[in-house]
Every structure is written in C-alpha cells, then in structure tokens.
Backbone as JSON Lines, residues from 0, in Angstrom:
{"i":0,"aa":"X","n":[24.84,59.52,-9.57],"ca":[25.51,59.16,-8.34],"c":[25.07,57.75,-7.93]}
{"i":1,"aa":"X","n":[25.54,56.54,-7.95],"ca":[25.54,55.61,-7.19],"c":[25.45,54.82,-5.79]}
{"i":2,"aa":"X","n":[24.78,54.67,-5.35],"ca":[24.46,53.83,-3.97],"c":[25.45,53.77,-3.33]}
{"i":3,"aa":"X","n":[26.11,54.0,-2.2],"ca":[27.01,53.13,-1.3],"c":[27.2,52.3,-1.63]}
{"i":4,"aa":"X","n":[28.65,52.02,-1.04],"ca":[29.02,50.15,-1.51],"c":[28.19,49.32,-0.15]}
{"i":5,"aa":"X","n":[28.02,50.31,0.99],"ca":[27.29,49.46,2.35],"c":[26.27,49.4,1.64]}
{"i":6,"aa":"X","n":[25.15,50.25,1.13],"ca":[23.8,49.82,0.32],"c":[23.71,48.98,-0.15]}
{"i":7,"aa":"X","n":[24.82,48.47,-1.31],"ca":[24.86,47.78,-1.96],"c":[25.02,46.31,-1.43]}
{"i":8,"aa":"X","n":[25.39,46.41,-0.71],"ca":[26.26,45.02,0.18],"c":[25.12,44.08,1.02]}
{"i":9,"aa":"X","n":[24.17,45.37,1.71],"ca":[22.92,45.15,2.6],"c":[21.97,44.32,1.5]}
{"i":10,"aa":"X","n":[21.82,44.84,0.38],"ca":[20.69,44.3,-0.67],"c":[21.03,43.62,-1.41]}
{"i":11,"aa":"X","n":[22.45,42.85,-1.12],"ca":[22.31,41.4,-1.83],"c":[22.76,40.28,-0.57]}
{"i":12,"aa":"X","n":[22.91,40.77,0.67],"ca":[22.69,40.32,2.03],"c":[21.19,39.81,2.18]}
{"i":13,"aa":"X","n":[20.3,40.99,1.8],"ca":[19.0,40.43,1.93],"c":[18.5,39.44,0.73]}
{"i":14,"aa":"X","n":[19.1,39.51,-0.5],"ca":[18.48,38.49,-1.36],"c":[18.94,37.66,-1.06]}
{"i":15,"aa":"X","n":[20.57,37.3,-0.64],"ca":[20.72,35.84,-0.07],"c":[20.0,35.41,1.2]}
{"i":16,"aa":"X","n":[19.57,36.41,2.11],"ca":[19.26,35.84,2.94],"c":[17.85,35.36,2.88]}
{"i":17,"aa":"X","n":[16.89,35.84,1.54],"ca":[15.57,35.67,1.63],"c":[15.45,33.88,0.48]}
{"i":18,"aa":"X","n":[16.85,34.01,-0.14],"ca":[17.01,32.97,-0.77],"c":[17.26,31.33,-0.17]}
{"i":19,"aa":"X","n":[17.97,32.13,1.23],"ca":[18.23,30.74,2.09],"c":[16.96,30.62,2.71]}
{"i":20,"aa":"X","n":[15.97,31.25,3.22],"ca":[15.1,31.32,3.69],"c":[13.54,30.15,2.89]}
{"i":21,"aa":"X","n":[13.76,30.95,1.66],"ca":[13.2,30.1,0.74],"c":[13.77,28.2,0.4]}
{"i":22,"aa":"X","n":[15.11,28.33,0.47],"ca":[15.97,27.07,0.1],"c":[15.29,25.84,1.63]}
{"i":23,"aa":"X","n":[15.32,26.61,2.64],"ca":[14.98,26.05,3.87],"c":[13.52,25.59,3.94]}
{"i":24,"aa":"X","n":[12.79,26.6,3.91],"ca":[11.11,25.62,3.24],"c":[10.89,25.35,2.43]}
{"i":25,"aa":"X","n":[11.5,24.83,1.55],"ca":[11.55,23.84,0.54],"c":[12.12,22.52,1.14]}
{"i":26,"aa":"X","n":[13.2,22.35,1.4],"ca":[13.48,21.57,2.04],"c":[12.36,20.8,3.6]}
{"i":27,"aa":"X","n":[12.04,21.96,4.35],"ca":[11.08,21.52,5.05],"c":[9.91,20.3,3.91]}
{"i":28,"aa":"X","n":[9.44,21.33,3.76],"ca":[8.48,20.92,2.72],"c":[8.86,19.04,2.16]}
{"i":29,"aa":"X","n":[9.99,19.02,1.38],"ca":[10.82,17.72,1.09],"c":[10.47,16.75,2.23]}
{"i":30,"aa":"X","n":[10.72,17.16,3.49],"ca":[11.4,16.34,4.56],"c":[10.12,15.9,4.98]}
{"i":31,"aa":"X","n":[8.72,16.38,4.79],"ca":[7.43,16.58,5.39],"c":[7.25,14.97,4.48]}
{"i":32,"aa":"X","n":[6.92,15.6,2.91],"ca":[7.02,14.41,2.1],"c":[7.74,13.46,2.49]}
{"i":33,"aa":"X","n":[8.74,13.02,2.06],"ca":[9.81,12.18,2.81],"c":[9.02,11.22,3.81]}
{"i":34,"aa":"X","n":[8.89,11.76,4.74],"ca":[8.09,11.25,6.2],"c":[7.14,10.75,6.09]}
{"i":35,"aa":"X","n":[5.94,11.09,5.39],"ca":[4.69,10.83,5.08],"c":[5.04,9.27,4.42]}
{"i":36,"aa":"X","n":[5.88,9.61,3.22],"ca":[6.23,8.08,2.29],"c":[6.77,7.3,2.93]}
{"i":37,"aa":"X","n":[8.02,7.69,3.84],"ca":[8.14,6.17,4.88],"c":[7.36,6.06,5.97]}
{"i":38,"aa":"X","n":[6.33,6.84,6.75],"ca":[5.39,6.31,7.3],"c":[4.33,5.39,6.38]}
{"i":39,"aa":"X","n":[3.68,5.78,5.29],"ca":[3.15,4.43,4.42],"c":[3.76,3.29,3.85]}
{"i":40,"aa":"X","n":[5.13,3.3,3.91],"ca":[6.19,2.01,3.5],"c":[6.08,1.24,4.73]}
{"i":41,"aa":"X","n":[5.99,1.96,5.67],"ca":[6.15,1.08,7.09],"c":[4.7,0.21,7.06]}
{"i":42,"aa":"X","n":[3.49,1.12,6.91],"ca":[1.98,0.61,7.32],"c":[2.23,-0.7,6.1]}
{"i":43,"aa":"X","n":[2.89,-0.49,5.17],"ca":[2.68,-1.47,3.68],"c":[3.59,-2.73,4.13]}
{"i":44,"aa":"X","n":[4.48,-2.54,4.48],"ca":[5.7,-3.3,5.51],"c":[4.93,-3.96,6.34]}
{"i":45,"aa":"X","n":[4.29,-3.92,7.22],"ca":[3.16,-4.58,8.23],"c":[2.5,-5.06,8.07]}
{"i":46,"aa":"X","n":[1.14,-4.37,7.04],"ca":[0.11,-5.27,6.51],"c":[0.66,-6.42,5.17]}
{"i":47,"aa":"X","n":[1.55,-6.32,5.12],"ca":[2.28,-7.56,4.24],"c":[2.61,-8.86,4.93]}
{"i":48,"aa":"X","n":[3.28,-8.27,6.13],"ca":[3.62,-9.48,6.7],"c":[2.38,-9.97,7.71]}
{"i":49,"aa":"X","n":[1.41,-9.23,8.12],"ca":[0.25,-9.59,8.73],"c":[-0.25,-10.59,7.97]}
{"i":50,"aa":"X","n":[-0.34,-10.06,6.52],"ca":[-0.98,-11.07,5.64],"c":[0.07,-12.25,5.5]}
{"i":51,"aa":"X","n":[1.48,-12.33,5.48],"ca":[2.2,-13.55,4.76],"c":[1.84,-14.2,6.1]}
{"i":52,"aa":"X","n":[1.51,-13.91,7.31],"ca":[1.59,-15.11,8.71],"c":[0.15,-15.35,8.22]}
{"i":53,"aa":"X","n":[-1.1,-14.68,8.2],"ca":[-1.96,-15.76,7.54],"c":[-1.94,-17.04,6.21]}
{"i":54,"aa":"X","n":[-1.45,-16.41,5.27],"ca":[-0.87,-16.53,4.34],"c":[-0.27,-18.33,4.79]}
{"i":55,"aa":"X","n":[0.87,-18.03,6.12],"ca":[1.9,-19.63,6.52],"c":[0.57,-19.97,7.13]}
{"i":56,"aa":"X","n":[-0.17,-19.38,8.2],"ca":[-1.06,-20.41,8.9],"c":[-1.69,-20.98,7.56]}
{"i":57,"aa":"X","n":[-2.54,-20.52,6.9],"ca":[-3.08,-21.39,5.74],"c":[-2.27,-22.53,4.85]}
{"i":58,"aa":"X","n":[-1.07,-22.15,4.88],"ca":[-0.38,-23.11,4.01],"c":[0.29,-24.31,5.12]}
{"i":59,"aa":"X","n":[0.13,-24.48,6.43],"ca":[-0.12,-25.28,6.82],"c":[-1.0,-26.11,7.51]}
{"i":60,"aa":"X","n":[-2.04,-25.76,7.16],"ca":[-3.1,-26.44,6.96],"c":[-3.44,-27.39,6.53]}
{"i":61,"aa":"X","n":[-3.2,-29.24,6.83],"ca":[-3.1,-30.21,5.93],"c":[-4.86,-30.25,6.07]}
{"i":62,"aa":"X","n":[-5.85,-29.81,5.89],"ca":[-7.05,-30.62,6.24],"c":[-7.62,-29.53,4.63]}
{"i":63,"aa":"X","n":[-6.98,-28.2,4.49],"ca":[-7.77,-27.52,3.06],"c":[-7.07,-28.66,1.84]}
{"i":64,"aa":"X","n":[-8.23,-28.52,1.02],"ca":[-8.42,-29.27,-0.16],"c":[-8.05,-28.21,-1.43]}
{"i":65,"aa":"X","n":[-7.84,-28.12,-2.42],"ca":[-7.91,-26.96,-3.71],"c":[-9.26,-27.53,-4.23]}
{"i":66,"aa":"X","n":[-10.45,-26.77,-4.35],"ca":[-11.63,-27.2,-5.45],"c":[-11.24,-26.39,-6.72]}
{"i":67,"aa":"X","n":[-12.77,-26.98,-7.36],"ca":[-12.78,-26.39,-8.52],"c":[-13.06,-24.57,-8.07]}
{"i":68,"aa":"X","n":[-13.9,-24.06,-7.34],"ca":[-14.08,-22.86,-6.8],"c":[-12.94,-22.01,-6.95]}
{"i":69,"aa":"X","n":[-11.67,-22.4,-6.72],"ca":[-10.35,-21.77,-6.23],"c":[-10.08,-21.63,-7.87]}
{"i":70,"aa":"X","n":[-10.14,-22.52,-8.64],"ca":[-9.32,-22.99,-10.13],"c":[-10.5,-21.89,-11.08]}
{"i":71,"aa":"X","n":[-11.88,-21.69,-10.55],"ca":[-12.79,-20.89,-11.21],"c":[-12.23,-19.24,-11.06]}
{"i":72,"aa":"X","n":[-12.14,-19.2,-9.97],"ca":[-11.25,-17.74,-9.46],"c":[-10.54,-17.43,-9.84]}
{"i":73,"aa":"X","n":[-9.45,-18.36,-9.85],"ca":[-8.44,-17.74,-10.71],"c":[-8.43,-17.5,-12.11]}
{"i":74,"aa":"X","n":[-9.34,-18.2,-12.94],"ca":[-9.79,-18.24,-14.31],"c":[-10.4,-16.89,-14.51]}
{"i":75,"aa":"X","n":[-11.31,-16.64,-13.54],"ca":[-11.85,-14.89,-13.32],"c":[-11.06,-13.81,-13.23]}
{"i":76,"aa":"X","n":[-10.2,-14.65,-12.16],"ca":[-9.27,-13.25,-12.03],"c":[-8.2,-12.92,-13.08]}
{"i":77,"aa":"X","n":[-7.71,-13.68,-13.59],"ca":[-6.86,-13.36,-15.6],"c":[-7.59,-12.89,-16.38]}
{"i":78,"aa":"X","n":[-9.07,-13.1,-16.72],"ca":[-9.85,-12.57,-17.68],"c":[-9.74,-10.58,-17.06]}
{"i":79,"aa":"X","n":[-10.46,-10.75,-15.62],"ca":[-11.29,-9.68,-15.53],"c":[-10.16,-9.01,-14.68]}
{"i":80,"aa":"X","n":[-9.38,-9.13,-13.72],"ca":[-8.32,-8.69,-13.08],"c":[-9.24,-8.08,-11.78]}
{"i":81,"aa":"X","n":[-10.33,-8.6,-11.54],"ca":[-10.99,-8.35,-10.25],"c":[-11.72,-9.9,-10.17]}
{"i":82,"aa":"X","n":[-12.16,-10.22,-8.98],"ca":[-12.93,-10.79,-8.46],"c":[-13.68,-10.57,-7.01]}
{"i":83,"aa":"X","n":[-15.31,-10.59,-7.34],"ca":[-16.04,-10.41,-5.38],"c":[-16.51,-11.7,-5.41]}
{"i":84,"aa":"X","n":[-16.17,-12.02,-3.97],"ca":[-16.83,-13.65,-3.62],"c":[-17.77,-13.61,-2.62]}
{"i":85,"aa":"X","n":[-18.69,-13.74,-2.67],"ca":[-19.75,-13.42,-1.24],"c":[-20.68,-15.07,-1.19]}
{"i":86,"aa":"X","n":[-21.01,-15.61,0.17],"ca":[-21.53,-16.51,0.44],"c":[-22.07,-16.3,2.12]}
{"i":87,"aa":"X","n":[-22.58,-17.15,2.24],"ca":[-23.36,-17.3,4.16],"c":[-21.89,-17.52,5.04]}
{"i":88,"aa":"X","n":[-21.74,-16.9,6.08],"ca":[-20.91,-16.92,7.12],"c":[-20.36,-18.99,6.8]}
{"i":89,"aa":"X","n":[-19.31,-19.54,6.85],"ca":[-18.8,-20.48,6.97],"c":[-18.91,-21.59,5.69]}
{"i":90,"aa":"X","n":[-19.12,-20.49,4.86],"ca":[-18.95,-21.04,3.41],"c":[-17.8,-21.09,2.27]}
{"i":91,"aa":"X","n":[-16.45,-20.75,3.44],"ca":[-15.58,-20.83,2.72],"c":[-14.43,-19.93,1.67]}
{"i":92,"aa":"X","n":[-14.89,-18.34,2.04],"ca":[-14.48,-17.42,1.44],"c":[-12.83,-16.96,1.96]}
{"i":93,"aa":"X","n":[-12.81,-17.28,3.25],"ca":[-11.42,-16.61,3.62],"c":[-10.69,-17.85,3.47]}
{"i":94,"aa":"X","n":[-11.25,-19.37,3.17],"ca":[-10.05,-19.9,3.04],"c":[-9.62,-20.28,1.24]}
{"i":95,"aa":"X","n":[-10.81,-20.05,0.35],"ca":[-10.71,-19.47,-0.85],"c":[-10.14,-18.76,-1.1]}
{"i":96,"aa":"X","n":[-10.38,-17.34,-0.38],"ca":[-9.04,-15.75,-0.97],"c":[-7.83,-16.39,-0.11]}
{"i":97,"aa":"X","n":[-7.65,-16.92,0.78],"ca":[-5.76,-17.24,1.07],"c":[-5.24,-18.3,0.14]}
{"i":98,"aa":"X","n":[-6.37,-19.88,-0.45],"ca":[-5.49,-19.95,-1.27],"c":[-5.67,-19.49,-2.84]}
{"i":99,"aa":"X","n":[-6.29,-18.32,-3.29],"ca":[-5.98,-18.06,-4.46],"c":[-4.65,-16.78,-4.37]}
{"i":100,"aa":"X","n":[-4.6,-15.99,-3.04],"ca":[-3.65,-14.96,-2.92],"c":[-2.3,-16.09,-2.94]}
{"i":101,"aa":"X","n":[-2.23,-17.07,-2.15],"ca":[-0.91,-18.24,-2.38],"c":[-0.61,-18.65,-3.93]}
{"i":102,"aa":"X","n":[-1.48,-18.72,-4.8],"ca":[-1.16,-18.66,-6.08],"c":[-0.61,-17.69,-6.91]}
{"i":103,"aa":"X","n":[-1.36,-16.63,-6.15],"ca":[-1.23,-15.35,-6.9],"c":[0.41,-14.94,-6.89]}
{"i":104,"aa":"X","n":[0.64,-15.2,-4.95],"ca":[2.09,-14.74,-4.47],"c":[3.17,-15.52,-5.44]}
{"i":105,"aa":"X","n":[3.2,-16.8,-5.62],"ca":[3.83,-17.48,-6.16],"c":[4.41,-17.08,-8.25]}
{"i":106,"aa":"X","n":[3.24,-15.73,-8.53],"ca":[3.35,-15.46,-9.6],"c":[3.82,-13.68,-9.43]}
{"i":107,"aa":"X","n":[4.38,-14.0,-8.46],"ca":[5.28,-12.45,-7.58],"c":[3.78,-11.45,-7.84]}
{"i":108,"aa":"X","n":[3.02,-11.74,-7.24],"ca":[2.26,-10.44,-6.49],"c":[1.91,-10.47,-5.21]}
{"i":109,"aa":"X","n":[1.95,-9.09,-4.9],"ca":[1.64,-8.94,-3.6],"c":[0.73,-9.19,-2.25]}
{"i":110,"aa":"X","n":[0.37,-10.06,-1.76],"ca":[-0.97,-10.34,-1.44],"c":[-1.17,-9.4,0.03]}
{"i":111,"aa":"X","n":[-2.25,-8.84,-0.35],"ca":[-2.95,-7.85,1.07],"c":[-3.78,-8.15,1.59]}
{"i":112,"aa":"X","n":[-4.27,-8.42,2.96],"ca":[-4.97,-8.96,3.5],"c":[-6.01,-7.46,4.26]}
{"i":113,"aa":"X","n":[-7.12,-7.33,4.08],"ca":[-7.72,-6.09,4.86],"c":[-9.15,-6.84,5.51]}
{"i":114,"aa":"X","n":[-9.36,-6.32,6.69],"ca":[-10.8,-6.92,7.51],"c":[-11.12,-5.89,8.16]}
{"i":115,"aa":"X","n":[-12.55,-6.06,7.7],"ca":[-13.75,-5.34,7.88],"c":[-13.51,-3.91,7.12]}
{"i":116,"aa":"X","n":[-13.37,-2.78,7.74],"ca":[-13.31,-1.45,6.85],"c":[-12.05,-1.1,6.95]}
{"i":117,"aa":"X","n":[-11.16,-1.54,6.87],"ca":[-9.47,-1.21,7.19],"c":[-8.83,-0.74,5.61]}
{"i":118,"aa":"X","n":[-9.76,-1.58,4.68],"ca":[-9.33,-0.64,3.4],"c":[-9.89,0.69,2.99]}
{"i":119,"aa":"X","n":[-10.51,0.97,3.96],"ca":[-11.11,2.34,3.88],"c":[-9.87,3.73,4.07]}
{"i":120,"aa":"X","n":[-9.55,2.75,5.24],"ca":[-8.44,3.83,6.42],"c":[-6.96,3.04,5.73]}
{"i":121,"aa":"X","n":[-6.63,2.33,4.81],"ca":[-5.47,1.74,4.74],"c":[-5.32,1.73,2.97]}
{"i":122,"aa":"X","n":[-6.22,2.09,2.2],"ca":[-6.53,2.54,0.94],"c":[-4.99,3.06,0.18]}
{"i":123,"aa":"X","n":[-4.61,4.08,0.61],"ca":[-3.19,4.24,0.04],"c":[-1.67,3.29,-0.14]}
{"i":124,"aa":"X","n":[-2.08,2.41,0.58],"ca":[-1.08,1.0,0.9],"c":[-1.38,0.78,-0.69]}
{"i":125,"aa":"X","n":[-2.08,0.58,-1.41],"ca":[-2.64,-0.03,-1.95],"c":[-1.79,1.01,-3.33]}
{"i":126,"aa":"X","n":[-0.68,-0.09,-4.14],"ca":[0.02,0.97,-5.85],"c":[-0.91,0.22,-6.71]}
{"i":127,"aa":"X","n":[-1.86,1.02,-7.01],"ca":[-2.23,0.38,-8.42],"c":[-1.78,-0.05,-9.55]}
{"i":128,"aa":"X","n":[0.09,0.62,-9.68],"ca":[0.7,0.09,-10.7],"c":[1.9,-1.23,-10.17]}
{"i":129,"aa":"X","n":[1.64,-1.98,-9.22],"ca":[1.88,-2.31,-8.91],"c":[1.16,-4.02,-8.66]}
{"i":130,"aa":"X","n":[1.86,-5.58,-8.88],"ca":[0.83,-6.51,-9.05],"c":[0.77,-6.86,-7.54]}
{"i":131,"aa":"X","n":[-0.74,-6.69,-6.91],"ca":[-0.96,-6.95,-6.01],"c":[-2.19,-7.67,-6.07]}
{"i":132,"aa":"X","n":[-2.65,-8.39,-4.64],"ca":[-3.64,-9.58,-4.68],"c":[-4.41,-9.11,-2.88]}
{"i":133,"aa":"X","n":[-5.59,-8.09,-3.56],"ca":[-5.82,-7.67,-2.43],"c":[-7.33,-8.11,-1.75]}
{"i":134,"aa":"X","n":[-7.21,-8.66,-0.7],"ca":[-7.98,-9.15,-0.51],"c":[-8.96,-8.68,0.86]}
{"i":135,"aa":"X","n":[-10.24,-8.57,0.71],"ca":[-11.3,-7.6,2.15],"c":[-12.12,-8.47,2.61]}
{"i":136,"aa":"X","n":[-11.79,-8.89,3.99],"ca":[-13.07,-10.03,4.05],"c":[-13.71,-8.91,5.23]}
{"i":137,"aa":"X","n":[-14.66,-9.68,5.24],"ca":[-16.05,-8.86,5.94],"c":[-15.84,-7.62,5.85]}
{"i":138,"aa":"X","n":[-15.83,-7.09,4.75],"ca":[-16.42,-5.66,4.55],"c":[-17.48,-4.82,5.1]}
{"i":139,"aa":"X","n":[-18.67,-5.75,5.13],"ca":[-19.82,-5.03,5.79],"c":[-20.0,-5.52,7.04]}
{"i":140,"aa":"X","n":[-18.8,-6.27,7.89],"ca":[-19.22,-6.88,8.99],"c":[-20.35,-7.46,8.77]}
C-alpha cells in the first residue's frame, strides 16, 4: 500500500523547503564574503592614495637631490626583492623610501605607505602576488 498523494506532496514540500533554506545561507554566507573583500578594496583604495599625495608632496620637492644611497637601494631591491633602511632620526630614510617607491611606481608597482604599527592592523592590504613597494617608517616609534 502506498503513502497518500498529501504524504507524498508534504515530503518533497519539506525537501524543497529545507533546500531553499540551505540555498539562502549559502548565499548569506557569499554576501558576508563579498563585504569583507570590498571593505579591504576600500582600506587598499585609501592607503594608496594616502601614499600617492605623499608620493606628489615629494615629487615636488625641488630642494631633494637623487644620491648614490637611493641608486644602492634600488640595486638591493632587484637582487633581494626586500630592503630595511634604519639610521638616527633626520637621516634621511622617509625621503629615501618616497623616492625609491617613485621609481618603483613608475615600473607599475604599487607603492604603500604604512607608519608606525599600521602594518600590523593593515597587513591584509598587502597581495603578495601582486608588485607592490611597501614601505613602514617608524615601526618601533
């Protein structure tokens, strides 16, 4: 003897309905993602252009010179694809990393500008497969 056709009707009522149910947090789920990635496109969007207005203030700057320092850096940075520059407060480091990141930009990478511990909290901005020119001044305050 066979089920009702109402039995029958109820229990594939409930698999669709446990199916839309499922289809719907998934989608949640999607939309969560989604959000998260254009909230970090936006933070990456910002600290880009934070950096390109340092970036113009430096490049109009008629009084910086290019040394050999800048031409050494960049020689470092093709070999090794990192460089740390550390010296005494007013020795020249932040206007060194803006113009080697101005070189860098000019060879389409990205230049990032981070101060003090902001790459700590801003770390994911950061595609490693991606050519970027990232730069942390006062790290340790």
């Amino acid at each position: 003897m066979s089920p009702p056709k109402t039995f029958n009707r109820l229990l594939v009522f409930k698999k669709l309905h446990q199916k839309l149910d499922d289809l719907q947090q998934q989608l949640i789920v999607q939309d969560e993602k989604l959000h998260c990635r254009m909230d970090t496109i936006d933070e990456k969007v910002n600290e880009v252009a934070q950096t390109e207005a340092r970036l113009l203030e430096h490049s109009r700057d008629d009084t910086y010179v290019i040394t050999e320092d800048v031409k050494m850096c960049c020689k470092i940075l093709e070999k090794y694809k990192i460089l740390v520059m550390f010296a005494k407060a007013g020795g020249g480091k932040s206007k060194t990393s803006l113009q080697i990141a101005m070189i860098y930009q000019e060879k389409m990478y990205t230049p990032m500008l981070f101060v003090n511990d902001e790459i700590t909290t801003n770390r994911d901005l950061i595609n490693f497969d991606d050519k970027n020119i990232v730069i942390v001044e006062d790290l340790f305050a």
